[in-house]
N, C-alpha and C positions, 0 to 999 in steps of 0.2 A: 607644461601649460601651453606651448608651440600648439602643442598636435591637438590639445583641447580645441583651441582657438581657431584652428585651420580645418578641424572637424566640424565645428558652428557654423562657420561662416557655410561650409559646405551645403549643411542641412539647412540653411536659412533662406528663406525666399527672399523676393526685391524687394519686400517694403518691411520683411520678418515679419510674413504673414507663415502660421501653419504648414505643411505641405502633407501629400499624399506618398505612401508609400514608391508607387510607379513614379512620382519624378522628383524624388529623392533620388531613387536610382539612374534614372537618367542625368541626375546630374552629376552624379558619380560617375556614372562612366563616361560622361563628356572630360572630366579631369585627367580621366586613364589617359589621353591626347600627350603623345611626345612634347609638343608644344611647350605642357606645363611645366612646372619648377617638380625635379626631383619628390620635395618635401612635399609638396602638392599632390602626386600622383602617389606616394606612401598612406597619405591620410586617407585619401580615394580607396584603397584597396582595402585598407584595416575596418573603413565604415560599411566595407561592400561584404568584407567576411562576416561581421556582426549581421546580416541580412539574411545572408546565404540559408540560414540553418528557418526562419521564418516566411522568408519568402524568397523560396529555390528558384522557382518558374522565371521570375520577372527578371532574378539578378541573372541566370543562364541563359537567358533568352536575349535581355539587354548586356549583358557586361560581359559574358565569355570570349567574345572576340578581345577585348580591348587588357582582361587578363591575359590570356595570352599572350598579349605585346608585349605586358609590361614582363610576364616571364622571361621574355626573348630577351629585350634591352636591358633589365633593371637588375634582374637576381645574382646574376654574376657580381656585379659591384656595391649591392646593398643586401645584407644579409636579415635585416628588417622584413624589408620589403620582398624577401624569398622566403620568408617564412609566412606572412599573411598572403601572399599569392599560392603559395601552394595549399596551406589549407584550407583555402575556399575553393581550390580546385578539388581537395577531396571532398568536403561536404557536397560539391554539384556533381560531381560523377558517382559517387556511393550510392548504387543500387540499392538501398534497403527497401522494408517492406510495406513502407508509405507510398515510395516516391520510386518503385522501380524504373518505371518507362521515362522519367524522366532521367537516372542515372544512365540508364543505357545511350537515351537520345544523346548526352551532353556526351559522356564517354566516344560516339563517334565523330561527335565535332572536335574533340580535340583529338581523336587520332586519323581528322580525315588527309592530314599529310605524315611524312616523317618529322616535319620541324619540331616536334613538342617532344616526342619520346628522343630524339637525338640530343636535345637541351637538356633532358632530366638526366640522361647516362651519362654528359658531360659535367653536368654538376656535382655526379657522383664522388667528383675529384674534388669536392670540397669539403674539409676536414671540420666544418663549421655543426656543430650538434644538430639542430632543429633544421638544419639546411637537409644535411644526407637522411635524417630520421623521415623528415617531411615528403622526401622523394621515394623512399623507400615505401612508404604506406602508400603514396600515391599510383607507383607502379605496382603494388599489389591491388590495388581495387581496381586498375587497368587490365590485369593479366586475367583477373577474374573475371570481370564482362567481354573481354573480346578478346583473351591470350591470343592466339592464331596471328591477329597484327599486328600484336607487340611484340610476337616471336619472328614476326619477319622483319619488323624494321631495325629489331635488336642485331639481326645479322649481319647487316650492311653500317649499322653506329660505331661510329668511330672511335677506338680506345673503350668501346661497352664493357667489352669483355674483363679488361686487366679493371677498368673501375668494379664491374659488381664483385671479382674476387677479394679485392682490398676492404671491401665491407666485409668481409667476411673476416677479415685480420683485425678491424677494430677493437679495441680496447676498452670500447662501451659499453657492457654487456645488452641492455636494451636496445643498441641498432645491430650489433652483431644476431643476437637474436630473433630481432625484423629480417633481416640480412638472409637469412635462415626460410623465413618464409616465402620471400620473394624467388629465393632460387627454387626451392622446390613447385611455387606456378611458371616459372624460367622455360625450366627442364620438361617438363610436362609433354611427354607425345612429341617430345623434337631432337629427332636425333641428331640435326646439325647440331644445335646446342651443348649438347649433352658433350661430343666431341669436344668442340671447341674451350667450354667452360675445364672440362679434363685434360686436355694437354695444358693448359694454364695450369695446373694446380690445382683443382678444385677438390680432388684427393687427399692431397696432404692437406689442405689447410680445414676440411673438416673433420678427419684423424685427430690434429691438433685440437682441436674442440672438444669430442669428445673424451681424447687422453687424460685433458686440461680438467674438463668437469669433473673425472673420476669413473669413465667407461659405461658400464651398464648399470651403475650407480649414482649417474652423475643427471636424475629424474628430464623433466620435460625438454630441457636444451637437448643433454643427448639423445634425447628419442627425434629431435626436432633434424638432430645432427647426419644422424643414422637414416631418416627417411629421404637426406637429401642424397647421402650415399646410392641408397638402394633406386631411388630414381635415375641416377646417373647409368648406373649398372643396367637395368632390366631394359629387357628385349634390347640392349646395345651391344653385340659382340664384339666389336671394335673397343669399347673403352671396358671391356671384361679382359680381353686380351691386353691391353695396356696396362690395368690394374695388377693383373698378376705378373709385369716385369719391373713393376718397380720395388720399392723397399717395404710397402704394406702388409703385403700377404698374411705375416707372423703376427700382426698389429691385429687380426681378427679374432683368432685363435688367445692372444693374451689378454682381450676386453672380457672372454669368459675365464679367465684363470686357466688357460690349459697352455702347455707348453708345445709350441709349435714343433719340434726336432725330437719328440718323444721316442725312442726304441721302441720298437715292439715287442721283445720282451717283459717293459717294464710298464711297471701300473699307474696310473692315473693319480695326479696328485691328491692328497687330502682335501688341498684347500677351494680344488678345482670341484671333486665329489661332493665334498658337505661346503652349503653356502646358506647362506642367510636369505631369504627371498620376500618380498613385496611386490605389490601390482605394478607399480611402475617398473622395479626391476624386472618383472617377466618381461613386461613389455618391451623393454629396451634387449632384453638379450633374444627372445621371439624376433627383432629385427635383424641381428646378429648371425642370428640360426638362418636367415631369411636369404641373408647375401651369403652365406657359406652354399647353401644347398642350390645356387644360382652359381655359383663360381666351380663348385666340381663340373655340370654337365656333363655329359656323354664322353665327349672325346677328348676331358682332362682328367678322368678319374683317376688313372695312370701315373698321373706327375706328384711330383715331390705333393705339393701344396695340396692337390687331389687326396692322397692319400693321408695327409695331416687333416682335412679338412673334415673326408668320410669318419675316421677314426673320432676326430673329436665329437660329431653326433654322435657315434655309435657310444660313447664313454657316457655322454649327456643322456643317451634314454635309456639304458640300462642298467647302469651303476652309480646312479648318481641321485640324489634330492630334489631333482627342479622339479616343477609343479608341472603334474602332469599333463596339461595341453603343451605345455614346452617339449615334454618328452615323444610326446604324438608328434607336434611339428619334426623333431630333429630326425625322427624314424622317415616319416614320410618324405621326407628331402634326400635320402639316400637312392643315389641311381638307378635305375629297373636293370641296367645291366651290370649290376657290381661286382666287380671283379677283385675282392677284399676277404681275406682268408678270416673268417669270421670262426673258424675251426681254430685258428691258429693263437688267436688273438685271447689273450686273458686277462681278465678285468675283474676287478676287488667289489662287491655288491655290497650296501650297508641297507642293515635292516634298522628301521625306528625302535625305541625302547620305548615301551608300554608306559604311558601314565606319565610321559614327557612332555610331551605336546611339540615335538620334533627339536629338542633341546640337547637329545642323547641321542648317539646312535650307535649301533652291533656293526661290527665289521665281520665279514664272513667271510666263508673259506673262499680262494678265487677261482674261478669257474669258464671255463673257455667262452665268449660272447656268442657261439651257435648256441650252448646248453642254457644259455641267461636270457636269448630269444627264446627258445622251445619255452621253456619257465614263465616269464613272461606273459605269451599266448596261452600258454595251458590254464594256469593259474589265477594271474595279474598280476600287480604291481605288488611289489615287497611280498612277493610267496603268498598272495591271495590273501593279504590282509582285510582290503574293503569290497571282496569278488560275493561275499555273503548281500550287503547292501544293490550291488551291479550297479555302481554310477554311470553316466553317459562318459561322462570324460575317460573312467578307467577301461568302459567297455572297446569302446575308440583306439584306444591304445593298444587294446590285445590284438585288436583287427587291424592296425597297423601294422604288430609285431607280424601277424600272421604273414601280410603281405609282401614281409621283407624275406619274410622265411620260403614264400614264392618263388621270388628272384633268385633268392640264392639257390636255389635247388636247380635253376634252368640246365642245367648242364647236367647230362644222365651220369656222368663219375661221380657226381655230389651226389646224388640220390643212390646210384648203388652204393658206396661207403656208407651211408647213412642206415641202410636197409639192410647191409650186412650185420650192422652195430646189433641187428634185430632178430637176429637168426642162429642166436647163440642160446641154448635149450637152458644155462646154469640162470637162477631166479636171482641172482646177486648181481649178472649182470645186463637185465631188462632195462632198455632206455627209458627215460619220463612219461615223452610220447606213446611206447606201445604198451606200457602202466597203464596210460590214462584209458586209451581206445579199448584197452580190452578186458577194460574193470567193468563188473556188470552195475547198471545202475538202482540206487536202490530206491523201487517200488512199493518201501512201505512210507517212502516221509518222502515231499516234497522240498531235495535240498538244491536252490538255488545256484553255488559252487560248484557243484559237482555236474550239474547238468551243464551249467558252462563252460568246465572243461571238457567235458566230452563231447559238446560239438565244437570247439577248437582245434582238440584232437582231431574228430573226423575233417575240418577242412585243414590242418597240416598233412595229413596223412593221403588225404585226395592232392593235395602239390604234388607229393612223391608220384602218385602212381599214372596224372594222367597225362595222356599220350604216351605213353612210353609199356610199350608190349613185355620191354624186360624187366622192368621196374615189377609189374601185374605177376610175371613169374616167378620171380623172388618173394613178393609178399604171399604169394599162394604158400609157399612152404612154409611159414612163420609159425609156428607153433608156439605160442606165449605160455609162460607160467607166472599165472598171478595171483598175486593177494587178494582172498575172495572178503577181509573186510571192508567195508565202505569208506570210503572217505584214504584209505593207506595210500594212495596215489599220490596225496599230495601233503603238503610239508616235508618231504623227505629228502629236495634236490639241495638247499644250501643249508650248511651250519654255522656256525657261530667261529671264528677263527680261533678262538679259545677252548672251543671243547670238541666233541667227537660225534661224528656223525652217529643216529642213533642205530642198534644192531639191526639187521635186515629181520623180516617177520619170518617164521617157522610156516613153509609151504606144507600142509597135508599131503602124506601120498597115497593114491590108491590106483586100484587097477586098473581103473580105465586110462585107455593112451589119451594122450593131450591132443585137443583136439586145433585145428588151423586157425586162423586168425579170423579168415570168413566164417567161417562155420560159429564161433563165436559172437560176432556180429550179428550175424541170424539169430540167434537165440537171443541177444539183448534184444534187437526189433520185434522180435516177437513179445516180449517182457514189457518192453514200453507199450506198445498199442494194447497190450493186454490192460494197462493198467489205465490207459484214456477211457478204455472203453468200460472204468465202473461207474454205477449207477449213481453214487454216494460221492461223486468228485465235485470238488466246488470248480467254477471256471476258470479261476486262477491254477487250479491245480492242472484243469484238464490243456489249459495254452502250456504251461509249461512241459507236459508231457509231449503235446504237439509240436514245442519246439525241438526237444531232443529226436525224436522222430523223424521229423524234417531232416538234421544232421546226418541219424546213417541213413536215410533214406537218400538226399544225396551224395555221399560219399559212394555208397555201393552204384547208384547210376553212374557214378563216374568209370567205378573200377570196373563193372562188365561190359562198357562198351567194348566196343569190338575185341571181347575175350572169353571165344564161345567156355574154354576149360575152366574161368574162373564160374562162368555160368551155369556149365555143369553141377561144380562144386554146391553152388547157390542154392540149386534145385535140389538136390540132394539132400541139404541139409534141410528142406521142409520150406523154400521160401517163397515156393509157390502160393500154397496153401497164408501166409504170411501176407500174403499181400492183394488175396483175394477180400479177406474178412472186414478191413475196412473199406472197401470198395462196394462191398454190397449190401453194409450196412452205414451209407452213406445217409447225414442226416443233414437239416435246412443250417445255413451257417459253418459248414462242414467243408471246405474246399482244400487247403493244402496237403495235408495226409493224402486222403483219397487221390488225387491228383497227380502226386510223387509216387503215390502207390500203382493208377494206373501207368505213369512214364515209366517205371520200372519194369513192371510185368511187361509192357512192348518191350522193352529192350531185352529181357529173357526168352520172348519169344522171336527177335528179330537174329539174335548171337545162338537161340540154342544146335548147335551144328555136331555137338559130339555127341556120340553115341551113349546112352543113358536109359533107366526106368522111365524117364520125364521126357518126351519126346513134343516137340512141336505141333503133331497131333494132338499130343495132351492138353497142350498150352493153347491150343485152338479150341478144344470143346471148352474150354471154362471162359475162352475170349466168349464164344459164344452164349454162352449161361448168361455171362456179364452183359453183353451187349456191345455189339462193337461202335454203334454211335452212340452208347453212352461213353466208352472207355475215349472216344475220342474227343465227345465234350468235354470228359473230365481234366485232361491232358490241356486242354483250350483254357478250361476258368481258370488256368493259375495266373496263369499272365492278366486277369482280370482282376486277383487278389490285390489289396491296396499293398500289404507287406513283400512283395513280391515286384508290383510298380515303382515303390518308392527309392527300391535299391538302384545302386548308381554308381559307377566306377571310386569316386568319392566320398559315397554316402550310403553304409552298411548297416550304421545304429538306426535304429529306430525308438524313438519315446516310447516308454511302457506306458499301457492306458489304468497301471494299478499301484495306489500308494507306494512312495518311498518307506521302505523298512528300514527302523531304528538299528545300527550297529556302530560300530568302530569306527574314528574318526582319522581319516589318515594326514600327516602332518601337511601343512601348507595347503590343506584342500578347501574348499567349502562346501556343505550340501549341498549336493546336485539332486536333478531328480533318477528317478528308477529308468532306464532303458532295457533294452532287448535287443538282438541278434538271429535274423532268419535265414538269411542266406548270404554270400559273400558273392561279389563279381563276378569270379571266376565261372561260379557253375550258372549265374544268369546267362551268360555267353557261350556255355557249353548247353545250358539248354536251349535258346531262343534260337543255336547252331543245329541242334541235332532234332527240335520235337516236331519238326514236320515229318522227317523219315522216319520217327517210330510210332504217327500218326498212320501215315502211308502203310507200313509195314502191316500194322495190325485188322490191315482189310486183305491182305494176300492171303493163299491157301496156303497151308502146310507145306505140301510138295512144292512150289513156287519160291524161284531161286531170286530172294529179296534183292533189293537194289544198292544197299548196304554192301549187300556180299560178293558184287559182281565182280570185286577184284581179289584174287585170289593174292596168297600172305605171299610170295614170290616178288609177285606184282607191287602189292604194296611196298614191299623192303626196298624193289628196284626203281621206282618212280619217288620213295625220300630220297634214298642215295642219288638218283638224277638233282635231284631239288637241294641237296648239301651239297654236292662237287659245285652246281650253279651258282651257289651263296658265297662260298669262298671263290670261285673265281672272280665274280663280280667285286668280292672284297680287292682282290689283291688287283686287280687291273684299277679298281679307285684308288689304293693306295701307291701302285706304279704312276699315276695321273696325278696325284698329287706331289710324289716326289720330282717327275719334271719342272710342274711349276715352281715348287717352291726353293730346290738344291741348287746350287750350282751344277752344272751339267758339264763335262768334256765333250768339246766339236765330235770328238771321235767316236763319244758313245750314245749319243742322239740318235743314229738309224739303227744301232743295236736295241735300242729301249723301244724304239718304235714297232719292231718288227716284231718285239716281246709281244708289245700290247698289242696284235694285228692278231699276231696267232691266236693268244687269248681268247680275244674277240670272236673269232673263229670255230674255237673251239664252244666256247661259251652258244655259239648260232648251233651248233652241230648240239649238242646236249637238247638244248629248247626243241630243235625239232625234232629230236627222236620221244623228247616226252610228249609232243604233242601226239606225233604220230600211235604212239602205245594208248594214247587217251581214246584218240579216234577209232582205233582197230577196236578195243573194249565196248567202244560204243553200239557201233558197228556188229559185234556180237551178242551184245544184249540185241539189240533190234532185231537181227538175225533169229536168236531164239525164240522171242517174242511172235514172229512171224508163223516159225515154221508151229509152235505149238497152234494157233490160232488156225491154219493149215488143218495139222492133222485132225481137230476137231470135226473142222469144216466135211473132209473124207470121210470120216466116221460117219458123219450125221447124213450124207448124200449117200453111202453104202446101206444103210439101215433103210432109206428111204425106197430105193431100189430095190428092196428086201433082198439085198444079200447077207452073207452070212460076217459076222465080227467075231473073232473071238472072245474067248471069257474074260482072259486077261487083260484085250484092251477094251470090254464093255466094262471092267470093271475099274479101270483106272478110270474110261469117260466119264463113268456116274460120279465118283470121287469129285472130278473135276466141277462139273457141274454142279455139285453143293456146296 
């Protein structure tokens, strides 16, 4: 009845006449006046918050100074009076989408000094419910209009720190979980913070949280939990390096059920592989995966935790049930430079049981994680269960396995092993990959699977061979023996751990020798285009032709760069002729084929250097026929193609522009739509690298020694090797540089180490400029060449003019020249 009574009187005018809104409040805030009694300036504030939310303007514009005060003097010893001062501080700063400019205005009144936000973080220390709850909301609609100030005055508030961690230890679920949100606008973009909040604590005691709730099970807190983590973490190297010396590490690895100290040897637990999965739960474990793939880096891939950490993704997107954007993430978080025996490593696959609805599942035979990537990418998920349909998410996934299967090949011992696997003649022991590449496709049905293993195939198979001269000589000799029925490529890599793989197919023999791996390739290219180019094709049919097309069409631009002999081979097997037919029968709407097809034939004519039927001249009359600024426009529209723009280091799939087909539903999925796959990365950057110079090339003459080739194989071999010896010594004088700083050093071995790194150095300057030098000489003789042929022309033409006499053979090289 007090507070009734003293709220009347307050609203009452002199004679208890009516009053106006505006000096209502003014007389309210005349009572905020220290002056008044306690209870007096309580009822003041409770009548001012009943206002706030009706009329913001008049109560922030009259009354916010005089709240303020009372926050200053009052809150600490009336816990009343801290809870209706602070909530009418949140109704006049809360930006919503009435009243924003006035949230923002009132938001810089109260943080135009530090006094307000030092009072809220010292309140902090008050155990009182509505008191810390109240401050807690309050500094998040702070952090939210103007963080930047709050984060700086938060740094210099006294005791801030140890208070905002203790709200985290609450035992209130609803302030602990405000608590939650606060830190996460905290942290935000501030790496002092980020520091400070972490050596405090602020690791273990959201661990605890999350442990508490039930891990990536434990729905919205722990997702709430996990994002404050991975705030802490990202782009902070300092509290990555702290994080992984404490006692956590293992605490990441056990939220997904896998056991951190796993042997290699041994397999991946059951309960870790098959799990029960919900949207929430991805989500929270996608955070999981998010700070694992942030915590190996570069230069920890190495360490204990490093190699527990790679291995548990690798176990999650291959052998395991999670929904496959999870198994996309956990692939693409694996290092570009991984140095993780992937050959070595063998892991248990379970396939779904039909007509379960992912309730049952097939354990199958174990398979080394290289052969369950090739699988994988070839295929898709669970042995091309839903690769009939091509969902986005599954397509994503192959083209992530692919790109893992990139990396790992970077090192030319990986790839010869791999390519030897390849060059065994017995048909029992054909790898998956050179199954797939060198199964012919089949031409009478449109089977969606099958075309997209084969260009999977083709860009695995382009990892192997490019850049590397030796790689290109090994696959020259490949002579496959395959199963000419359709579809026998695949279902055949895993079985069932209970029965037996099934018997290999009975190869036909006959006379003819087998032929090379290119020369088969030729012959599907030519099978495909043949088959775009029926009359009777609907346009679904005719894109999907064009996509496999596209495939070997860049796998082979990869493989005869600079390889005049594979090119030889090429021409030989008819691929001239191959590659003419759609180029000249180029139609409106028509650009990738033809396009691929001209970049190709320049690179046949730029590499063809070995002696052959098919000569450069030859290559030049049909340049001619064609057109050589057509062949050059053609080469130009791709990069004008939308399919072809849209690709992007990150971004391979592309939406299909044609209904999702009815098929098999795979456990934990939901219909996605139809997607598509035209080109990968890789060869975007090996082409937008190489199609000027076989733009260029294919306006030179025949005889005319291309600019391609002006470095003879010698040269080439000797200016890598200058550029490998350069890379390791740079390595090793960085990691000499690093161990001074970081070792303890003996007095006595300082000028020793010094004079290590001097030499180096040294040597290092002596390398650079003899490859400079070798660059400049080359250069220098091109120009030299260039000169003197333009010379002898010039003689010719001024001898002729004089009517002197020329020979036959060199009037007949001039006329050459001249056309």
């Amino acid at each position: 009845m007090e507070f009734f009574s003293q709220t009347y009187v307050a609203l009452r005018g002199p004679q208890g006449q009516p009053q106006t809104a505006e000096e209502t409040i003014g007389r309210l805030t005349d009572r905020l006046s220290p002056a008044t009694l306690l209870a007096d300036r309580r009822a003041a504030v409770l009548a001012l918050k009943g206002l706030c939310r009706d009329h913001k303007q008049d109560v922030g514009d009259r009354a916010l100074p005089g709240l303020l005060d009372v926050l200053a003097s009052d809150a600490e010893i009336d816990v009343d009076i801290a809870k209706a001062v602070l909530e009418s501080l949140i109704i006049l700063c809360e930006a919503d989408s009435a009243n924003t400019e006035l949230g923002f205005k009132y938001t810089d009144t109260v943080l135009a000094t530090d006094r307000v936000i030092n009072i809220l973080f010292a309140l902090l220390a008050d155990t009182s419910f509505y008191t810390r709850f109240s401050i807690i909301q309050l500094l998040v609609i702070l952090l939210h209009n103007r963080r930047q100030v709050v984060q700086a005055y938060f740094l210099k508030a006294p005791n801030g720190t140890r208070n905002v961690i203790a709200t985290l230890e609450d035992k209130r679920e609803i302030i602990r979980n405000e608590a939650l949100t606060m830190v996460q606008a905290l942290v935000s973009s501030s790496l002092d913070i980020q520091k400070v909040l972490a050596f405090e604590g602020a690791f273990e005691k959201l661990c605890n949280i999350i442990t508490q709730e039930g891990g990536v099970e434990g729905g919205v807190v722990s997702q709430e939990a996990l994002m404050c983590v991975d705030a802490l973490l990202r782009f902070n190297p300092s509290n990555q390096s702290y994080f992984k010396e404490t006692q956590l590490p293992p605490v990441l690895c056990s939220l997904l059920l896998y056991p951190f100290s796993l042997p290699l040897q041994e397999s991946a637990p059951q309960e870790f592989a098959l799990q029960f999965w919900d949207e929430q739960k991805a989500i929270n474990a996608g955070l999981v995966v998010g700070i694992l793939g942030m915590l190996i880096g570069s230069k920890s891939s190495g360490s204990q935790e490093g190699w527990a950490y790679i291995r548990c993704l690798v176990e999650l997107g291959l052998s395991s049930n999670a929904p496959t954007k999870l198994k996309t993430q956990s692939l693409r978080l694996l290092p570009v430079n991984m140095n993780f025996p992937l050959s070595q490593l063998v892991i248990t696959p379970y396939m779904p049981v039909p007509e379960t609805n992912g309730e049952e599942w097939d354990r199958l035979e174990p398979a080394s994680a290289l052969d369950a990537l090739v699988e994988l990418a070839l295929h898709g998920e669970y042995n091309g269960l839903d690769s009939a349909r091509r969902p986005k998410d599954g397509l994503e996934l192959r083209a992530i396995a692919s790109a893992v299967f990139e990396n790992f090949v970077l090192k030319d011992e990986i790839r010869y092993a791999i390519l030897e696997a390849m060059l065994s003649p017995a048909a029992a022991q054909i790898t998956p990959l050179l199954q797939t590449i060198a199964s012919s496709p089949d031409t009478s049905n449109v089977d969606l699977a099958q075309i997209s293993s084969i260009q999977f195939s083709c860009i695995l198979f382009s990892h192997l061979l490019r850049s590397s001269p030796r790689a290109k000589n090994s696959a020259r000799v490949i002579k496959p023996t395959i199963n000419s029925q359709p579809g026998a490529d695949q279902g055949q890599f895993f079985v069932p751990a209970d029965g037996s793989p099934a018997p290999a197919a009975q190869v036909e023999q006959d006379d003819e020798p087998p032929q090379t791996l290119l020369q088969i390739l030729s012959e599907n290219l030519s099978l495909v285009l043949l088959a775009r180019s029926r009359p009777d094709a609907s346009d679904r049919e005719n894109r999907e032709w064009d996509r496999i097309a596209v495939g070997y069409l860049c796998h082979l631009s990869q493989w005869l760069w600079e390889d005049p002999k594979s090119v030889r081979e090429f021409l030989d097997a008819g691929g001239l002729g191959t590659l003419a037919e759609p180029i000249n029968q180029i139609t409106e709407g028509d650009v990738l084929v033809p396009s691929l097809c001209a970049f190709l034939l320049g690179i046949c004519y730029e590499f063809d250097k070995e002696p052959g039927e098919i000569t450069r001249s030859t290559i030049h009359q049909i340049i001619n026929r064609l057109g050589i600024d057509n062949l050059v426009g053609q080469i130009a529209r791709l990069r004008e193609d939308d399919r072809f723009k849209a690709v992007g280091p990150d971004n391979v799939v592309l939406v299909s522009p044609f209904t999702t087909k009815s098929g098999p539903t795979v456990p934990n999925q939901t219909p996605h739509e139809e997607a598509e796959m035209w080109f990968d990365w890789a060869f975007i950057d090996f082409w937008k690298s190489n199609y000027y110079a076989v733009q260029r090339g294919l306006t030179t003459d025949p005889d005319q020694v291309s600019a391609s080739a002006g470095q003879n194989p010698e040269t080439v071999m000797l200016v890598s090797s200058l550029r490998e010896v350069i890379r390791k010594q740079a390595e090793e004088i960085e990691s000499l540089q690093k161990q001074l700083k970081e070792q303890p050093v003996q007095t006595n071995e300082v000028p020793q180490l010094q004079k290590q790194v001097v030499d180096l150095e040294t040597r290092l300057s002596e390398f650079e400029q003899k490859q400079k030098d070798l660059e400049k000489e080359q250069e220098d003789l091109l120009v030299l060449l260039d000169e003197v042929t333009n010379k002898r022309k010039h003689d010719k033409t001024r001898l002729r003019e004089a009517g002197l006499e020329v020979s036959e053979d060199e009037a007949d090289v001039d006329e050459d020249d001249d056309e």
